[in-house]
C-alpha positions as CSV (number, residue, x, y, z in Angstrom):
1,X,14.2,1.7,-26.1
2,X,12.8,-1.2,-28.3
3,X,15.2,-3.9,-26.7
4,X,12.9,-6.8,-25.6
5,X,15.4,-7.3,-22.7
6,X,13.7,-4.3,-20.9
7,X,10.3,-5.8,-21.2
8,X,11.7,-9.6,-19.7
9,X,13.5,-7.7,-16.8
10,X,10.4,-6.9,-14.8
11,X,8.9,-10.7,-15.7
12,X,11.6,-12.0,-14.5
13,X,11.6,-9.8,-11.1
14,X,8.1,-10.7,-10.3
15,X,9.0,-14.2,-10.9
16,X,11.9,-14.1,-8.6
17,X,9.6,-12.1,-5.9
18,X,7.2,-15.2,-6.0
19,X,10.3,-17.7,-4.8
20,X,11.1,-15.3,-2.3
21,X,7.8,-15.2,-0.7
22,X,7.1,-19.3,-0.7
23,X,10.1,-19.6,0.8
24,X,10.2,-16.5,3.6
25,X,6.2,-17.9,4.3
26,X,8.3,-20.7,6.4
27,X,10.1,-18.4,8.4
28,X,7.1,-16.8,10.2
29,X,7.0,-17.9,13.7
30,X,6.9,-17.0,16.9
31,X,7.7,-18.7,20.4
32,X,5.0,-16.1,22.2
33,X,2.6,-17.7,24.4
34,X,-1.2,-17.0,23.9
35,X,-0.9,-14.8,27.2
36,X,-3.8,-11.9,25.9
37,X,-3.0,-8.2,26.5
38,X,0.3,-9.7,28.5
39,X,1.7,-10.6,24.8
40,X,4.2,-8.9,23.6
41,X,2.8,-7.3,20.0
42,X,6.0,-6.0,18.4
43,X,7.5,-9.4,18.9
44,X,4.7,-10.9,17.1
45,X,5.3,-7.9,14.8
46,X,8.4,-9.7,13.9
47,X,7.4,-13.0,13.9
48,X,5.4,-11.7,10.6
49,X,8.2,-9.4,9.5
50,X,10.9,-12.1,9.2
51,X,9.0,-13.8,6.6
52,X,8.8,-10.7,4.5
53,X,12.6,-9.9,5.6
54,X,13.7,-13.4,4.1
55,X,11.6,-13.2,1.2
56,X,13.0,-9.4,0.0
57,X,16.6,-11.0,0.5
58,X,16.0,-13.8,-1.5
59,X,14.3,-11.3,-4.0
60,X,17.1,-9.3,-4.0
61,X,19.6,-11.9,-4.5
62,X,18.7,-13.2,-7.7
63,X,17.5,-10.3,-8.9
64,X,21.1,-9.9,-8.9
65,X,21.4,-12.4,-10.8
66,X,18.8,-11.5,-13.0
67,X,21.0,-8.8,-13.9
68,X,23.7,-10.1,-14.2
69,X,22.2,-12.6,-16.8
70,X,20.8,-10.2,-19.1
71,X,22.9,-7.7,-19.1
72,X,26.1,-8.8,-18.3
73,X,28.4,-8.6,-14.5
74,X,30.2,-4.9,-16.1
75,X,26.7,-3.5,-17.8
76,X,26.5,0.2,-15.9
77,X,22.7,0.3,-17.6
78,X,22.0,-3.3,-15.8
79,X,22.9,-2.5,-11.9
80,X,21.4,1.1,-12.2
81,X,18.1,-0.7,-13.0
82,X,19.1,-2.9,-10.1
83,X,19.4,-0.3,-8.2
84,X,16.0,1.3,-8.6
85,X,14.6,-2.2,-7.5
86,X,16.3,-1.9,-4.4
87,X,15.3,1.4,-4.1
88,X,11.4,0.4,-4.2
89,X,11.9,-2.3,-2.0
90,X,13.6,0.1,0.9
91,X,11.1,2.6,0.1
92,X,7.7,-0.2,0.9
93,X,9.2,-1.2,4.0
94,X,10.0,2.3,5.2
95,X,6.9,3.3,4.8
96,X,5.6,0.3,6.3
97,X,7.5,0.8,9.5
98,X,6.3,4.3,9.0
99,X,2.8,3.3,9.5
100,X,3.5,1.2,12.1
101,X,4.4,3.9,14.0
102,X,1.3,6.0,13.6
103,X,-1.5,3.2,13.7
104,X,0.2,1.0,16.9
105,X,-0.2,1.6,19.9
106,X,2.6,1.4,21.4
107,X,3.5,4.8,19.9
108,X,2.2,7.8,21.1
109,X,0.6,8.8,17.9
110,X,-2.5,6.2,19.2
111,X,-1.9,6.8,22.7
112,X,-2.6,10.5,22.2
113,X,-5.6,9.8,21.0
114,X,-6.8,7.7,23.4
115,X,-5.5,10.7,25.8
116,X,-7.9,13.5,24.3
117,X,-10.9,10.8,24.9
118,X,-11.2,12.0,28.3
119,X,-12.7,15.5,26.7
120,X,-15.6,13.4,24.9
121,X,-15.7,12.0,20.6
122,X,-14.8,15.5,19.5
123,X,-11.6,15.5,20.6
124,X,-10.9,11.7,19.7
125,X,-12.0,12.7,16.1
126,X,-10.0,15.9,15.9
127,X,-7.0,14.2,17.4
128,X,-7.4,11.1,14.8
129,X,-8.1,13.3,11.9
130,X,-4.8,15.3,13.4
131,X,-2.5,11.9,13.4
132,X,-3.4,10.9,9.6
133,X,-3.0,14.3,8.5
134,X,0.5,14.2,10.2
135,X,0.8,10.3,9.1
136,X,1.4,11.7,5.4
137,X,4.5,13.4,6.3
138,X,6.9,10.5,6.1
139,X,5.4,8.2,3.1
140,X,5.4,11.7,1.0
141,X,9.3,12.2,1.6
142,X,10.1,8.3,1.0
143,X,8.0,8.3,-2.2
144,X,9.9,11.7,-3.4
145,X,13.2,10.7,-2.6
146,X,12.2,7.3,-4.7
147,X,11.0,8.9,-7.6
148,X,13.9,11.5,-7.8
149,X,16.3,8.7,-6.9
150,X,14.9,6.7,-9.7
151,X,14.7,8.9,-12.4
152,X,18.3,9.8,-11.9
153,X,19.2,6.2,-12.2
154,X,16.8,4.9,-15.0
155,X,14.3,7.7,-16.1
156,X,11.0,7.1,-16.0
157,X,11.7,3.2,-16.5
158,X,13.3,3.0,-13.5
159,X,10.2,4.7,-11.4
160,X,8.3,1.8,-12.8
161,X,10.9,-1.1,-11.6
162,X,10.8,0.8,-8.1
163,X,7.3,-0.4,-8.3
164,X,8.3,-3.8,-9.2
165,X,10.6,-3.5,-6.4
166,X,8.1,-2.4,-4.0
167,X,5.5,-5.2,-4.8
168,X,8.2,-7.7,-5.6
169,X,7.2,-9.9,-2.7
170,X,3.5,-8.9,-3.0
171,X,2.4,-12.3,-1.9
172,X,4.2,-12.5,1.7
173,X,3.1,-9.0,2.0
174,X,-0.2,-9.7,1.0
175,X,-0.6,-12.2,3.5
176,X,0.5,-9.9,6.8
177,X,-2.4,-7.9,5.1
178,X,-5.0,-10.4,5.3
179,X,-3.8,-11.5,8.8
180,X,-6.1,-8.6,9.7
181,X,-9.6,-9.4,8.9
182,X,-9.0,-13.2,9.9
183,X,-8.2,-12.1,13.6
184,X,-11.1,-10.1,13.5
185,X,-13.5,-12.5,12.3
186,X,-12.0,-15.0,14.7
187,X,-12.9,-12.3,17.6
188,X,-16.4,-12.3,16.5
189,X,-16.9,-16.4,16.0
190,X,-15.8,-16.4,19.9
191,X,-18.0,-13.8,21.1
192,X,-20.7,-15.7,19.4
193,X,-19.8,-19.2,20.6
194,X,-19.7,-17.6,23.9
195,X,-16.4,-18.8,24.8
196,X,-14.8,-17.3,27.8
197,X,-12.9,-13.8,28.3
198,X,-9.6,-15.2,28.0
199,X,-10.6,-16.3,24.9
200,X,-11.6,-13.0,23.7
201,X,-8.1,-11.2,25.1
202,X,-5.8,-13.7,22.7
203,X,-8.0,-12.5,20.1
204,X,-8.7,-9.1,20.5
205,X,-5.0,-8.6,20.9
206,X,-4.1,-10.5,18.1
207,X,-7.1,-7.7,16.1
208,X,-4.9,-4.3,17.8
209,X,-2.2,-6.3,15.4
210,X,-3.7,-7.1,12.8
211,X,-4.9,-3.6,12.2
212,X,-1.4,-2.6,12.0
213,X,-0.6,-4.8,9.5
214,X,-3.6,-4.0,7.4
215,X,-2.9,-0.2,7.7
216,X,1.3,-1.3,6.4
217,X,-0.7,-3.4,3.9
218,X,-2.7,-0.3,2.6
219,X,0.8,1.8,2.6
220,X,2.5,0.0,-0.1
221,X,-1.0,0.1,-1.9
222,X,-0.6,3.8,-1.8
223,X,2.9,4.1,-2.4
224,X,3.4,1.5,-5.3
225,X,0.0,3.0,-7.1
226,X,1.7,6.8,-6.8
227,X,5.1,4.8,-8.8
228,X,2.7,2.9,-10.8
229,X,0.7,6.1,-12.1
230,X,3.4,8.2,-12.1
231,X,4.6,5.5,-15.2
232,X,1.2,5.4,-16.8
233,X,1.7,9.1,-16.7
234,X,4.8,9.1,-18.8
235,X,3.0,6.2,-21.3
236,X,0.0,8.8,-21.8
237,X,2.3,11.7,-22.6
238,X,4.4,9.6,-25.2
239,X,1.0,7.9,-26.9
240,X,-0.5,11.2,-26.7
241,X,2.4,13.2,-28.7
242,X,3.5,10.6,-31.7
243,X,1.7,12.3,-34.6
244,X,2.5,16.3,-32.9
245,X,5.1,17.3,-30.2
246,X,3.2,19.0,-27.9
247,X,3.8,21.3,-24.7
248,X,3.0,20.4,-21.0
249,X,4.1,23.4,-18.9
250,X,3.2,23.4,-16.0
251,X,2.2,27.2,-15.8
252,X,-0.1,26.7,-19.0
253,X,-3.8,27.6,-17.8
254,X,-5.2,23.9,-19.1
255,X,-2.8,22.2,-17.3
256,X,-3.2,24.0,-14.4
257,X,-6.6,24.0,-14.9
258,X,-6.6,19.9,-14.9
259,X,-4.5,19.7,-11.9
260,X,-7.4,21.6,-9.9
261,X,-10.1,19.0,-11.8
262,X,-7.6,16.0,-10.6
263,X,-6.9,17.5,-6.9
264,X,-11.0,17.4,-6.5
265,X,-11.9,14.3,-7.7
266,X,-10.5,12.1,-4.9
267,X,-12.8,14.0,-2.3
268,X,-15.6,13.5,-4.3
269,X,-14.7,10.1,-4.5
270,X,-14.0,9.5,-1.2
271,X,-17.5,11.7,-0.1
272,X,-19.5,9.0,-2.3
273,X,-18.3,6.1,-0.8
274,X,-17.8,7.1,2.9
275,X,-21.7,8.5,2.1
276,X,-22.7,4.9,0.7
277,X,-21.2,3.2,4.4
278,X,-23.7,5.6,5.8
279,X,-26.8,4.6,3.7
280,X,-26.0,0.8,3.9
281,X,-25.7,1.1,7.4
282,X,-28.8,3.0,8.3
283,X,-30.4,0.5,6.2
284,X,-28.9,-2.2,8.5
285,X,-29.2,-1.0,11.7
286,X,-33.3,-0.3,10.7
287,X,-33.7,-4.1,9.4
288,X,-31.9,-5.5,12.7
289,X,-34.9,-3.5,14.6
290,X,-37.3,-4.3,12.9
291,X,-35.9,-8.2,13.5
292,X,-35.9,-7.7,17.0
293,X,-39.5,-6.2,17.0
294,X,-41.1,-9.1,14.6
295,X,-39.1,-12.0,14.3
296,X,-40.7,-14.6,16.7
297,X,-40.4,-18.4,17.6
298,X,-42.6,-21.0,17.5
299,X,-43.9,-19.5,21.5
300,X,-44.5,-16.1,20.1
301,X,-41.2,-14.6,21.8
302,X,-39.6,-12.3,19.9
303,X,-36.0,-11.6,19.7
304,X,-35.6,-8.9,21.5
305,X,-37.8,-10.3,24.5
306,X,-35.3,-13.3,23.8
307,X,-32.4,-11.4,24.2
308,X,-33.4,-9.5,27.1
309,X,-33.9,-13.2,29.2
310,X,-30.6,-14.4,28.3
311,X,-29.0,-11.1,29.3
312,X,-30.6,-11.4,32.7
313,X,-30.2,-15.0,33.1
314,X,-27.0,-15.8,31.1
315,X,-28.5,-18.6,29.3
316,X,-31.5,-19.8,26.9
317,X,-33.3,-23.2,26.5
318,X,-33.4,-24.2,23.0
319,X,-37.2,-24.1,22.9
320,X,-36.7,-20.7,23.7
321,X,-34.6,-19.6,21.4
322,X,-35.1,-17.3,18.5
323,X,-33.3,-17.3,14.9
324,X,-32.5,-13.9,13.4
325,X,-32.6,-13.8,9.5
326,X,-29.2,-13.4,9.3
327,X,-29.3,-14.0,5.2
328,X,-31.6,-10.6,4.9
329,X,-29.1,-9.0,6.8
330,X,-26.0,-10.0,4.4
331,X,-28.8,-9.5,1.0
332,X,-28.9,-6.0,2.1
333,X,-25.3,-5.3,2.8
334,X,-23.9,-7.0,-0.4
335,X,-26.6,-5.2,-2.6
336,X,-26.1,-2.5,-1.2
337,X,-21.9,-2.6,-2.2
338,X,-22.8,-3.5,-5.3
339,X,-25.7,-0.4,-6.6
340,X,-23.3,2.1,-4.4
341,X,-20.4,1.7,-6.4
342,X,-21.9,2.1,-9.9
343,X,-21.2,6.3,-9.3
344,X,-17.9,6.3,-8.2
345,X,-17.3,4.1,-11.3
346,X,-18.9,6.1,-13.5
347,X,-16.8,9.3,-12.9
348,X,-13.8,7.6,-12.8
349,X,-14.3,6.5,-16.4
350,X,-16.3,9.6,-17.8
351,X,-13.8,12.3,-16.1
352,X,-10.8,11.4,-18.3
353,X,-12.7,11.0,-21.6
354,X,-14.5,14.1,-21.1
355,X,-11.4,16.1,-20.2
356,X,-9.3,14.1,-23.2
357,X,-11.7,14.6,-25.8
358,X,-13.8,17.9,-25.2
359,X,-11.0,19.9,-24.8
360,X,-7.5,18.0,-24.7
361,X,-4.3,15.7,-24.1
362,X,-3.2,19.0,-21.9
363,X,-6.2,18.7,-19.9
364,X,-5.5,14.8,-19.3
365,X,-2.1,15.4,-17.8
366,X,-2.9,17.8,-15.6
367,X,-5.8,16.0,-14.8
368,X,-3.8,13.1,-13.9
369,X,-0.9,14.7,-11.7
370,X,-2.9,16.6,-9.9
371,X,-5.5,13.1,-9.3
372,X,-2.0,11.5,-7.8
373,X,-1.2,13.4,-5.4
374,X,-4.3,14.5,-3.8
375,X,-5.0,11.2,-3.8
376,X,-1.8,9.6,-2.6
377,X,-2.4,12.1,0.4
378,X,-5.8,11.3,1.4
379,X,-5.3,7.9,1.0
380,X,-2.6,8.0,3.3
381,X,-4.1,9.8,6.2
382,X,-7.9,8.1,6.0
383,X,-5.8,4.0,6.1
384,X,-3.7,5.5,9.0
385,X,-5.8,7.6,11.1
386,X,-8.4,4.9,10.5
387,X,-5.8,2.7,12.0
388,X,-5.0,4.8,14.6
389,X,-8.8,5.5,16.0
390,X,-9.5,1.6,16.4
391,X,-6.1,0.8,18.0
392,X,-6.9,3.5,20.4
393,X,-10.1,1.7,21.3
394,X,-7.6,-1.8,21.2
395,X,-5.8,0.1,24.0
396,X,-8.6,1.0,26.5
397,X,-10.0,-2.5,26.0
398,X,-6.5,-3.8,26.6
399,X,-6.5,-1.0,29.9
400,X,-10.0,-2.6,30.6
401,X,-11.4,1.1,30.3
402,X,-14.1,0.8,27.0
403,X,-17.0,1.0,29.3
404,X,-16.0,3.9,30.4
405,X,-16.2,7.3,28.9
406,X,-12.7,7.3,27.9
407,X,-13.8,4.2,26.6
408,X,-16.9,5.3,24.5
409,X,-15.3,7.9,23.4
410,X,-13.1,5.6,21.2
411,X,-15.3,3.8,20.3
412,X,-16.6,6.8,18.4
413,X,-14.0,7.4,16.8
414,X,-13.9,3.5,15.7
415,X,-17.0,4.1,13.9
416,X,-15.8,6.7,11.6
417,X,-12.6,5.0,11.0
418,X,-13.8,2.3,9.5
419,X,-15.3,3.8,6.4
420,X,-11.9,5.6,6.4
421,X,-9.5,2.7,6.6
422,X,-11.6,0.1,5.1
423,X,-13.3,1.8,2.3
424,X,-12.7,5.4,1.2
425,X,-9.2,5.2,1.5
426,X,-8.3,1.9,-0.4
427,X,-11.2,3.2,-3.3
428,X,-8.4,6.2,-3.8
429,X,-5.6,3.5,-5.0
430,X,-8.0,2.2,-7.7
431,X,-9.1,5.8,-8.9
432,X,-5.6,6.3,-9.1
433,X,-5.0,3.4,-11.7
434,X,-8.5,3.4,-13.1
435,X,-8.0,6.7,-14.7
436,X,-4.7,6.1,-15.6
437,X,-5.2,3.3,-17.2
438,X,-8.2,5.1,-19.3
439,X,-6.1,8.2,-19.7
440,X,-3.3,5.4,-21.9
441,X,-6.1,3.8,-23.8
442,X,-7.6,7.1,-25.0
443,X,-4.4,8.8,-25.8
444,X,-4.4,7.3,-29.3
445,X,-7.7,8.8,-30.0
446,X,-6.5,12.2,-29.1
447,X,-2.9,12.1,-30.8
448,X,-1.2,15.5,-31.3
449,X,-4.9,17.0,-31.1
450,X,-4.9,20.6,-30.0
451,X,-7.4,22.0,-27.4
452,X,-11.0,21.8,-28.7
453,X,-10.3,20.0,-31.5
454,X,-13.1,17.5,-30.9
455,X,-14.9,19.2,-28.3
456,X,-18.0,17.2,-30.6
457,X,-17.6,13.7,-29.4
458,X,-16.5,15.1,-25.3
459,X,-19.8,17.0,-25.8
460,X,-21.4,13.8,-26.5
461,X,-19.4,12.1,-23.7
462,X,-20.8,15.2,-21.2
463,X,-24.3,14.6,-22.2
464,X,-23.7,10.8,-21.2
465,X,-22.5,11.2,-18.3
466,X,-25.0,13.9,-17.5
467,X,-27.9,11.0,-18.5
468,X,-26.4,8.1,-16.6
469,X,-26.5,10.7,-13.4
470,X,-30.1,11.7,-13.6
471,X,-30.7,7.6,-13.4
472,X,-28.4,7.9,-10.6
473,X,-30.9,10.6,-8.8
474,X,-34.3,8.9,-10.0
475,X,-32.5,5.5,-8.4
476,X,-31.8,7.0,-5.0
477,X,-28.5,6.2,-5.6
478,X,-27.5,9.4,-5.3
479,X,-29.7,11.5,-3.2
480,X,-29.4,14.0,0.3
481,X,-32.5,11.7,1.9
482,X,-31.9,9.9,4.7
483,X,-32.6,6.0,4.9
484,X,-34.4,6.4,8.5
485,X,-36.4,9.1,7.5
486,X,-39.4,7.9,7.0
487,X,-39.1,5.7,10.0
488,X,-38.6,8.9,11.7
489,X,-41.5,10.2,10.7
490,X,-44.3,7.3,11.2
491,X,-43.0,4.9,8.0
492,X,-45.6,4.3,5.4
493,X,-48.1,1.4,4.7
494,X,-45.8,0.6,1.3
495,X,-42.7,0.5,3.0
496,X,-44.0,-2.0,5.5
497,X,-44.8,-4.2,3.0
498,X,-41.5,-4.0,1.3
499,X,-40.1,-5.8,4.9
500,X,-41.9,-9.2,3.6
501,X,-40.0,-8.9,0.3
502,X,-36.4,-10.3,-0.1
503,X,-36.1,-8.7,-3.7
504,X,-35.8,-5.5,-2.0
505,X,-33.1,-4.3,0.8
506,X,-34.4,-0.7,1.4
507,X,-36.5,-1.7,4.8
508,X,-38.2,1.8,6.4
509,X,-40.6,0.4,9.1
510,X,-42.4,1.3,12.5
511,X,-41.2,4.6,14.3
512,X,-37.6,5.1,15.9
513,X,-38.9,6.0,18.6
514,X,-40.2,2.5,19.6
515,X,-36.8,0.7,19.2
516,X,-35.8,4.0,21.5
517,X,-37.4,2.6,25.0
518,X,-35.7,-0.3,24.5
519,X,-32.1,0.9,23.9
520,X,-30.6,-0.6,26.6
521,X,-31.5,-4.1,25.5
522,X,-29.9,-3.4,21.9
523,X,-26.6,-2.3,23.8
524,X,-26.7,-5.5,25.9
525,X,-26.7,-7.2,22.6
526,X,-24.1,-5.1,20.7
């Protein structure tokens, strides 16, 4: 329990991980012409898969020999640890391939969705919401089989080392993962240089791609933060009962009672950031009108007017160009990620200590099993059906449909994935470790307490937490109003003003229903 060898072992794992990946980064290649939607995806699937195929085999190799160093070639104790590496390593890239299947489309899972588009967005978001919720199936059976695996083999150590094994080559991994957001952008610098459709195709095709590899990306998040609190878990419950042995049935009311607080806590989670895309949003889309209307050139044109000529005549003379204030646009965005995320933080932190200290280390646990795997699942199906709902639009731009209803339809769905795969979903893998990391530092604290034994300082905690969300309401930070409200209803001469200020993103300004003649304009430049 004390040997120092068991704390080198996963140093030297990760270690042996980071060789693995320089060396398996050389092997991604491909020999796959830039053809567009003609190029075969699952080849270039594997042009990023044989990197991270090399790297686990170098990983597993000397972790062999890590092993076999420090605990000898005939240690039973060594190769059952070795083991559980292996097992964590199988378990990321099934789950990974698992995704794969779900969020590409070249499965039916996506194609199906695109399918129900020909009924309208409902049926594109019931069928998406469907697919995730189906998604979880397979990454819930991998991660059980691991854990049960794992503890067989090593106890609750060895769930830990599956971890290790599963993020062992983290930094090849990593990189398929950020493949995503690069093809993206690189879609978007074409558009905007105006380069030709061709152009566009290689790109966009290379984006349907790299969304699959961002949703694989966000599985081994999930599944190596379920292993990872699973052993902050165990860490809490031993800190927690050193002074005074203490029971944790799981048909005791204040466990069960925890569990229920846990199982909630990643919807609410979820509902505040998904809620937050919303606000900053609205708050965009109203500053991007008001652009249109006001910003003008040195001729008086204005940006709209600018846009409409070079949608009619395909070009613009440089005299008659206009420049948007693109640096508002990215003020209000990044101020807005920042003030939004100050309540999700706060009840991640408060929750624990509240539970741990106003009533007890019962409380926690249950608290914390029952955070992992309602979070675990909704992680899962948001990153995947998220996936899945802008691969199907991928698909009918690849079937040259998206102008089409089928098409539009998608690109519904799009929308409402991206706060799901981008932001909600990914959030739940930090609440996972944020208040499991908060759960082990407290546990000292509340040693071998019994329930309500200082239900004083959670009291104080409560009234805290109670303050810091009042703020929260006076700020508008958390509030039911809507951003383009008062647009809706005339704007105000204070708001207006506020548009001249850069200290302030929140922009309400002239009625919606100005910008509403000239909707077909904004399309053209969407």
């Amino acid at each position: 329990k004390n040997d120092p060898i068991f704390l080198a072992l996963p140093l030297w794992l990760g270690a042996a991980g980071l060789i693995g990946s320089f060396i398996g980064f050389f092997f991604v290649s491909t020999k796959e012409k830039g053809d567009g939607w003609n190029t075969n995806l699952t080849a270039l699937m594997f042009a990023l898969e044989k990197g991270m195929y090399i790297a686990n085999l170098i990983f597993l190799i000397l972790g062999a020999v890590i092993v076999v160093v420090l605990f000898g070639p005939d240690s039973e104790i060594g190769w059952r640890m070795y083991g559980c590496v292996v097992v964590g390593l199988i378990a990321g890239m099934a789950i990974g391939k698992g995704t794969e299947f779900f969020t590409s489309f070249d499965y039916g899972p996506t194609i199906s969705i695109k399918d129900r588009a020909r009924t309208g967005p409902a049926t594109v978001i019931i069928q998406g919401m469907g697919v995730g919720m189906v998604s979880t199936i397979l990454p819930t059976l991998i991660l059980v089989v691991t854990i049960v695996v794992c503890n067989a083999l090593a106890k609750e150590y060895g769930i830990a080392l599956a971890a290790v094994g599963m993020l062992g080559t983290l930094a090849v991994s990593l990189s398929t993962d950020a493949y995503g957001p690069v093809a993206d952008n690189a879609g978007g610098l074409a558009e905007m240089a105006g380069l030709g459709p061709e152009v566009r195709a290689k790109t966009d095709s290379l984006d349907a791609l790299g969304n699959t590899t961002a949703a694989m990306g966000k599985g081994f998040a999930v599944g190596s933060a379920v292993l990872t609190a699973l052993s902050l878990l165990a860490a809490f419950k031993e800190e927690a009962t050193h002074s005074k042995k203490l029971s944790f049935d799981v048909s005791d009311p204040m466990l069960l009672a925890g569990t229920l607080l846990g199982a909630m806590l990643p919807f609410f989670f979820a509902a505040l950031t998904m809620m937050s895309v919303g606000k900053a949003a609205a708050e965009m889309i109203e500053e991007v009108r008001r652009q249109f209307r006001e910003v003008k050139n040195a001729k008086g044109v204005t940006l709209l007017e600018a846009i409409k000529k070079v949608t009619a005549e395909g070009a613009l003379s440089e005299e008659d160009d206009v420049e948007p204030d693109s640096d508002r646009c990215v003020m209000i965005s990044t101020r807005s990620s920042v003030k939004e995320m100050f309540a999700p933080g706060l009840y991640a932190v408060f929750t624990p200590l509240i539970a741990g200290f106003l009533i007890g280390p019962r409380m926690v646990m249950g608290l914390l099993a029952g955070c992992i795997g309602s979070a675990a699942m909704l992680a899962i199906m948001m990153g995947n059906a998220g996936g899945a709902w802008d691969n199907s639009k991928k698909l009918c731009e690849k079937l040259q449909i998206k102008k089409t209803d089928v098409g539009k339809a998608c690109v519904v769905g799009d929308t409402v994935g991206d706060p799901f795969k981008d932001t909600s979903g990914p959030s739940l893998d930090i609440l996972l470790k944020l208040m499991a990391m908060v759960s082990l530092l407290m546990a000292p604290l509340i040693d071998g307490k019994d329930d309500w034994e200082l239900w004083y300082v959670g009291a104080i905690i409560s009234l805290l937490c109670l303050i810091a969300t009042g703020v929260l309401m006076y700020k508008g930070i958390l509030t039911w109003k809507d951003p383009l409200g008062m647009a809706a209803d005339g704007g105000s001469s204070a708001s207006e003003k506020q548009v001249a200020t850069l200290s302030e993103p929140t922009v309400t300004t002239a009625p919606v229903k100005a910008w509403g003649n000239d909707s077909g304009a904004a399309g053209s430049a969407n």
